[in-house]
C-alpha positions in Angstrom: -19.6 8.5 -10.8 -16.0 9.3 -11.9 -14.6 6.6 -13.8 -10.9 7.2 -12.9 -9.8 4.9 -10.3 -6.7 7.3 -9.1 -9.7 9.9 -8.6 -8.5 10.4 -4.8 -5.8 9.3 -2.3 -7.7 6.7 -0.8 -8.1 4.9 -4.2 -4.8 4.7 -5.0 -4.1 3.3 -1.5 -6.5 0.6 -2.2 -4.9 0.0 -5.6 -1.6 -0.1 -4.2 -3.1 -2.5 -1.7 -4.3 -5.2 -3.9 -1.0 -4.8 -5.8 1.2 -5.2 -3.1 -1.3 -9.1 -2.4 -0.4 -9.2 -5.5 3.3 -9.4 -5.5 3.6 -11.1 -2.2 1.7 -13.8 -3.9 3.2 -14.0 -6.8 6.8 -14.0 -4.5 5.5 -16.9 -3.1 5.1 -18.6 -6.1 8.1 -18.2 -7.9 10.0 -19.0 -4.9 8.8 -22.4 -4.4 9.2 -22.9 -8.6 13.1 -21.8 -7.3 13.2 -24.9 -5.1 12.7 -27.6 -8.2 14.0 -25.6 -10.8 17.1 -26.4 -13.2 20.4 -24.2 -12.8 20.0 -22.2 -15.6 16.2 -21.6 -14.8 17.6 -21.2 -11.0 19.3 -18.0 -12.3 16.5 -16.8 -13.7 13.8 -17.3 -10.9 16.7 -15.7 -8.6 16.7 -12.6 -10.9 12.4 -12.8 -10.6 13.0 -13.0 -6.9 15.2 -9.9 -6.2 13.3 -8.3 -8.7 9.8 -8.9 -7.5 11.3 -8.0 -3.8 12.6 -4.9 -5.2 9.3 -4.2 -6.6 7.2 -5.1 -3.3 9.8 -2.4 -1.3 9.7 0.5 -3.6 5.3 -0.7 -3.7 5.5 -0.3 0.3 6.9 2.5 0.1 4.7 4.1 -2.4 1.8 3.2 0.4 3.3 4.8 3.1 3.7 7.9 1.3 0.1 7.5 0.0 -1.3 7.5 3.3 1.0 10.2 4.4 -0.6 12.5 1.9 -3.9 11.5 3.3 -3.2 12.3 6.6 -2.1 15.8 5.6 -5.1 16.5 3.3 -7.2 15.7 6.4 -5.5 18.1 8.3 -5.3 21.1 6.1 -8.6 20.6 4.9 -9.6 19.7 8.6 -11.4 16.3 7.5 -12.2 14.3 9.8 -14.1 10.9 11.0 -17.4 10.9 12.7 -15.1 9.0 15.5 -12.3 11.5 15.4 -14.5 14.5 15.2 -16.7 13.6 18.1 -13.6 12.9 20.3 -12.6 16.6 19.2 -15.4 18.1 20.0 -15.4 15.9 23.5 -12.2 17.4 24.0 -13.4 21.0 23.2 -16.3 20.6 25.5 -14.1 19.0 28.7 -12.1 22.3 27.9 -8.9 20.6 27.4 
């Protein structure tokens, strides 16, 4: 068992994944601390905000990429499913 958790593609999608939840999450919280909150701790929780949605953006687009690279390691190493491989071959055999 390989004990690095960045090992392959799909486990840093699922990391990136449950960090993304974990922003949103945390977003959600600070936000509704904003609401309550005194002016000078408004400020702060502001900066939190736009710093935490900067963070979720750049985290979304670090997933897309992610799963771009999987894609493309699939095709060049021609990995597929057993659903997508059985549709290919379906395909092959209907001589399309």
């Amino acid at each position: 068992m390989n004990d690095d958790p960045f090992a392959t593609v799909e486990s840093a999608l699922e990391f990136l994944t449950l960090f993304d939840a974990a922003i949103a999450s945390t977003l959600e919280d600070v936000r509704g601390d904003l609401l309550t909150a005194s002016a000078r701790r408004q400020r702060a929780l502001s900066l939190a905000v736009y710093k935490l949605e900067r963070l979720q953006y750049h985290t979304g687009r670090s997933k897309r990429m992610a799963n771009d690279l999987r894609i493309l390691r699939r095709l060049l190493l021609d990995e597929r499913t057993p659903v997508q491989a059985a549709s290919r071959a379906a395909l092959v055999a209907s001589g399309l």
